[in-house]
C-alpha positions as CSV (number, residue, x, y, z in Angstrom):
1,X,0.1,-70.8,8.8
2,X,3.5,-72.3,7.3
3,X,4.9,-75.6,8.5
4,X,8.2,-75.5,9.0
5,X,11.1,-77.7,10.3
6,X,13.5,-76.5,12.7
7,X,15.6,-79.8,13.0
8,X,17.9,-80.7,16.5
9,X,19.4,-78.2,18.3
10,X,22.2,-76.5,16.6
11,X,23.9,-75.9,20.4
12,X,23.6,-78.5,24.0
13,X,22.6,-75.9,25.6
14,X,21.3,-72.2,25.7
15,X,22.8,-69.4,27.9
16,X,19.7,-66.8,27.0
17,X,16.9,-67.8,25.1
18,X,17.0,-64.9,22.9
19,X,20.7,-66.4,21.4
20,X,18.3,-68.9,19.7
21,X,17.2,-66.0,17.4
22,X,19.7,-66.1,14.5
23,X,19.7,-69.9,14.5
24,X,15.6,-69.8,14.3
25,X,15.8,-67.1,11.5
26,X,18.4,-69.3,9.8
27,X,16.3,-72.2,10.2
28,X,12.7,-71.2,9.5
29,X,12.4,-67.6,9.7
30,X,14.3,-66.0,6.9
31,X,12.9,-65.3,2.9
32,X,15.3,-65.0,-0.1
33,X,15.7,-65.0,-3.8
34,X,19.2,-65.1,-5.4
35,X,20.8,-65.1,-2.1
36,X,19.2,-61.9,-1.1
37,X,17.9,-62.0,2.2
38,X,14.3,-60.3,1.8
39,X,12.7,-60.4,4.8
40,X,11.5,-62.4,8.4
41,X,8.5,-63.8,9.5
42,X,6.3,-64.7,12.3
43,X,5.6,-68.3,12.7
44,X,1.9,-67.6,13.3
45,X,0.3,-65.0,11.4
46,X,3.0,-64.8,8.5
47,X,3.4,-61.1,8.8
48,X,7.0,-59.7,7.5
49,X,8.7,-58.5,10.2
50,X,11.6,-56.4,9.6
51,X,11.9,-55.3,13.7
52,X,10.8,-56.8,16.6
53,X,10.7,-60.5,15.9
54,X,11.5,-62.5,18.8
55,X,12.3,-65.5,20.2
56,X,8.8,-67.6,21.3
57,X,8.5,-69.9,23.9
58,X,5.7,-72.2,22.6
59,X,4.9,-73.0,26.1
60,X,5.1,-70.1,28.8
61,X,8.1,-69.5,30.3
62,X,6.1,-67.6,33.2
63,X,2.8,-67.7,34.7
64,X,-0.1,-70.0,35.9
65,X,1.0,-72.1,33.0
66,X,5.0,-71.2,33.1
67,X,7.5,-73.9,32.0
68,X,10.5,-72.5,34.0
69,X,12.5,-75.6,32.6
70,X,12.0,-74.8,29.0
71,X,13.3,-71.7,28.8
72,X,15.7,-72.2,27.0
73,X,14.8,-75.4,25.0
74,X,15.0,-75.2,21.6
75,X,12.0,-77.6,21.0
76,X,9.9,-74.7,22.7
77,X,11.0,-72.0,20.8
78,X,9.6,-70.5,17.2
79,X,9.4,-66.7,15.8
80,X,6.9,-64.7,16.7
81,X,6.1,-60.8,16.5
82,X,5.1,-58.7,19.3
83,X,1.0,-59.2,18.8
84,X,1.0,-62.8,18.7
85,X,3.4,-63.1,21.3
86,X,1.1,-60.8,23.7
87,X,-1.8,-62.4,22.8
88,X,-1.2,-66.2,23.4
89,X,1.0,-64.4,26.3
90,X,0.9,-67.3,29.4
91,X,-2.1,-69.1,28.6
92,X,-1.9,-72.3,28.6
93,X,-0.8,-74.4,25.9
94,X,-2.2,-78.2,25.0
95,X,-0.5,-79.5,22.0
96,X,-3.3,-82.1,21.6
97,X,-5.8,-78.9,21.5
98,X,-3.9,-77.0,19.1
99,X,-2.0,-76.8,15.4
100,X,1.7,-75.5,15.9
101,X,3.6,-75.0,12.0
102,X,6.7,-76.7,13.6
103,X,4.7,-79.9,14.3
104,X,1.4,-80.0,12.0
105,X,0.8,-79.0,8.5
106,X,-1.0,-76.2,9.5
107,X,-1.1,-75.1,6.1
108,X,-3.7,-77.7,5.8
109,X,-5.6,-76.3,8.7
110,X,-6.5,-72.8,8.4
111,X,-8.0,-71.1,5.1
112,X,-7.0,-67.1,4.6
113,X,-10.4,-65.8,3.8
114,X,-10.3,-62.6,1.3
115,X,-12.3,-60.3,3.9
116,X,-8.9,-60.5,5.6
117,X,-10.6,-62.9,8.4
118,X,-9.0,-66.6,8.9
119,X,-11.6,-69.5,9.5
120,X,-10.5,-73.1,9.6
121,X,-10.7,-74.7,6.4
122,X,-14.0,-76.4,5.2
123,X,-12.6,-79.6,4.1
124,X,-11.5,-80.7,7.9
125,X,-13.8,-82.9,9.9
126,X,-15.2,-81.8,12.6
127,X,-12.3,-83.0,15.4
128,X,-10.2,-81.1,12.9
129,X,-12.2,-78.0,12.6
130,X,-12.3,-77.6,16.9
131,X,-8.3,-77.4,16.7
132,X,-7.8,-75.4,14.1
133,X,-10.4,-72.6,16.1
134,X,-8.5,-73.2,19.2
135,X,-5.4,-72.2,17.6
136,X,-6.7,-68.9,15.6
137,X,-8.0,-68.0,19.5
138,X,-4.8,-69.1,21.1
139,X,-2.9,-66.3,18.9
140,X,-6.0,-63.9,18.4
141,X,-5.8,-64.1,14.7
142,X,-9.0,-62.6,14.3
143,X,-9.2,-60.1,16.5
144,X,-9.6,-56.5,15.5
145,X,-7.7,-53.8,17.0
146,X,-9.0,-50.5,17.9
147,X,-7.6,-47.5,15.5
148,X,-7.6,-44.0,17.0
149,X,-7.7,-40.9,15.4
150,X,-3.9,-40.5,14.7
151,X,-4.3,-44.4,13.4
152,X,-2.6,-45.8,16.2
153,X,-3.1,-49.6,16.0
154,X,-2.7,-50.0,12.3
155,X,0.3,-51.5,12.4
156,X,-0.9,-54.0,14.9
157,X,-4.1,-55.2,12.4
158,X,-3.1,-58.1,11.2
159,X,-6.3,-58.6,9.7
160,X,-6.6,-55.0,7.9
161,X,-2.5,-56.0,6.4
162,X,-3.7,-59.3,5.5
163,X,-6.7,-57.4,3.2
164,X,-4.4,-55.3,1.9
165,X,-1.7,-58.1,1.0
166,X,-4.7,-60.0,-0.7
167,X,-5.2,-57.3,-3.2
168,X,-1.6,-57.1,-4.0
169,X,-1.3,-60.8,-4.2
170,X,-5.0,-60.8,-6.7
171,X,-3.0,-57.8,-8.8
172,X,-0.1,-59.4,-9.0
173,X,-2.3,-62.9,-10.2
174,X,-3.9,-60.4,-12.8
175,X,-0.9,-59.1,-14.2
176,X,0.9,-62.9,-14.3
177,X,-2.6,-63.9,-16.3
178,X,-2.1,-61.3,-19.0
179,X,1.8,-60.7,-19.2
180,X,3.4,-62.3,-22.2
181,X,7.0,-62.7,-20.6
182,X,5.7,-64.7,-17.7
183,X,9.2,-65.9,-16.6
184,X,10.4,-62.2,-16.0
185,X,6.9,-61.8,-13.9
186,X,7.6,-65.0,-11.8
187,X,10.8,-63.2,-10.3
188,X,9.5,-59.9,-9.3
189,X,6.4,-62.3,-8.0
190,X,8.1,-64.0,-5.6
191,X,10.2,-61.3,-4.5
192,X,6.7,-59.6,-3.8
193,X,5.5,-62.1,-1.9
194,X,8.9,-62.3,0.0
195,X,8.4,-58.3,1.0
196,X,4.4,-58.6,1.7
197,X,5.0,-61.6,3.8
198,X,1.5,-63.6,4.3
199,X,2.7,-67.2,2.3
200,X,-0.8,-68.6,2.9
201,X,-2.3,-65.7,1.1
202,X,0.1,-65.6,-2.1
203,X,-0.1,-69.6,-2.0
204,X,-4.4,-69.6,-2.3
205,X,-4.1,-67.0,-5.2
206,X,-1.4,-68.8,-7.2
207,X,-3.1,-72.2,-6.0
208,X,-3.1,-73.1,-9.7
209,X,0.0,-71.7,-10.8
210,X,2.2,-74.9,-9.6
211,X,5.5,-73.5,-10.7
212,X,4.8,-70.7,-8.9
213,X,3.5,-72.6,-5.5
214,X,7.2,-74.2,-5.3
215,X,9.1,-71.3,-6.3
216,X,7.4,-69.8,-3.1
217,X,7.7,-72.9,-0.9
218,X,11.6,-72.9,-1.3
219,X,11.8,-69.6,-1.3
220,X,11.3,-69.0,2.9
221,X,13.5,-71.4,5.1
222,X,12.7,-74.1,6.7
223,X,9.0,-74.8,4.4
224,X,10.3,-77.1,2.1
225,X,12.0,-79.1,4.8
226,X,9.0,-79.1,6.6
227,X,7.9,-82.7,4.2
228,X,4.6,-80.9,4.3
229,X,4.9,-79.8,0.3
230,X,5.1,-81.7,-3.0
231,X,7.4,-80.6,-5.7
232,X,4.3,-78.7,-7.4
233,X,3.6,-76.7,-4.2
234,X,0.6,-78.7,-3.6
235,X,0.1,-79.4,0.2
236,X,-2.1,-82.9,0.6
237,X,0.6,-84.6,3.0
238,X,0.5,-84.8,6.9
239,X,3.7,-83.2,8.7
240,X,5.7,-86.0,9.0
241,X,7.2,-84.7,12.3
242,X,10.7,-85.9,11.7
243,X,12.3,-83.4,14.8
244,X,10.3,-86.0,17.0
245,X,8.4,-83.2,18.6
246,X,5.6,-83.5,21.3
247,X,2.0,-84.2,19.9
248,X,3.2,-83.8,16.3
249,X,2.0,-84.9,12.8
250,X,-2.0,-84.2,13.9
251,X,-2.8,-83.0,10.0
């Protein structure tokens, strides 16, 4: 999951919720290389979303949980796409229980596994280890999504597209390994990763490629800014929580 920073509120206050969305896609949402705008992203599973990204109240706007009065906060909002947003629907949301990317390196938190499943990463203790689990649950990161006959539901497996983008990701590693003009690859690289979405994914695959890592890290808004990596892409540093947000810098 990429830690981002969304910084104060660029407006007092909200009339609708959803006019938050350009300022969020500005912010922390939004991939590019040369000034071209490639594609969006969920803040939780890192799929590209081209349609249907929305706002995302972080805690519920409605429900046995509902936080009527931040509705329209811009400390509760983030981007999410239609699955993770039905998912963690109204349940309730403890920020001491959890890893959110605009408040924890979560980067730290969750390793993508190349079955396609996510599994916290082995190197947490065991505190650690409980939140990042409550958090793949929270959003149903894992869960597998019944596929009919006409394939209805592909779309919707994050899992299955997070397979796939692994193999493109180990291709593209393969080619970069064994390509003599290396700085011509590193473009069309980044731009892949920009189009595939999954930054976790690309970022294990190139973990020893550091040029790469921070080509990718400043390449998607808002992840650089996050404090969470170093100029070589290399992610060792606690979110330093700088927007002041509730229950932040846990990893």
């Amino acid at each position: 999951m990429r830690p981002v920073k969304k910084g104060s509120s660029p407006i007092v206050v909200f009339n609708r919720y959803e006019d938050a969305f350009d300022y969020l896609l500005d912010r922390i949402g939004m991939g590019e290389w040369n000034n071209i705008k490639i594609g969006q992203y969920c803040s939780y599973c890192e799929r590209c979303i081209q349609t249907n990204l929305a706002v995302e109240h972080i805690e519920p706007k409605k429900g046995l949980f509902g936080k009527p009065a931040l509705e329209k906060e811009w400390s509760n909002f983030l981007l999410a796409c239609v699955n993770c947003n039905s998912t963690k629907g109204s349940q309730k949301v403890d920020f001491n229980s959890i890893y959110l990317p605009d408040r924890d390196n979560t980067f730290r938190a969750i390793e993508y596994k190349q079955d396609g499943t996510i599994e916290p990463k082995e190197a947490l203790n065991d505190h650690e280890k409980i939140l990042a689990h409550n958090t793949i649950k929270l959003l149903g990161l894992n869960n597998n999504i019944a596929v009919g006959s006409d394939l209805s539901g592909v779309a919707k497996d994050r899992r299955t597209q997070r397979l796939n983008v692994w193999l493109i990701a180990l291709n593209a590693y393969d080619d970069f390994q064994n390509c003599v003009d290396k700085e011509a690859l590193k473009k069309f690289i980044v731009r892949e990763m920009l189009s595939n979405g999954f930054f976790s994914i690309w970022m294990k695959v190139f973990e020893q490629e550091a040029e790469i890592k921070s080509l990718f890290v400043n390449s998607i808004r808002g992840t650089e800014n996050s404090g969470c990596f170093d100029e070589l892409g290399a992610s060792h540093i606690k979110h330093p929580n700088e927007d002041n947000l509730d229950s932040g810098g846990k990893i």
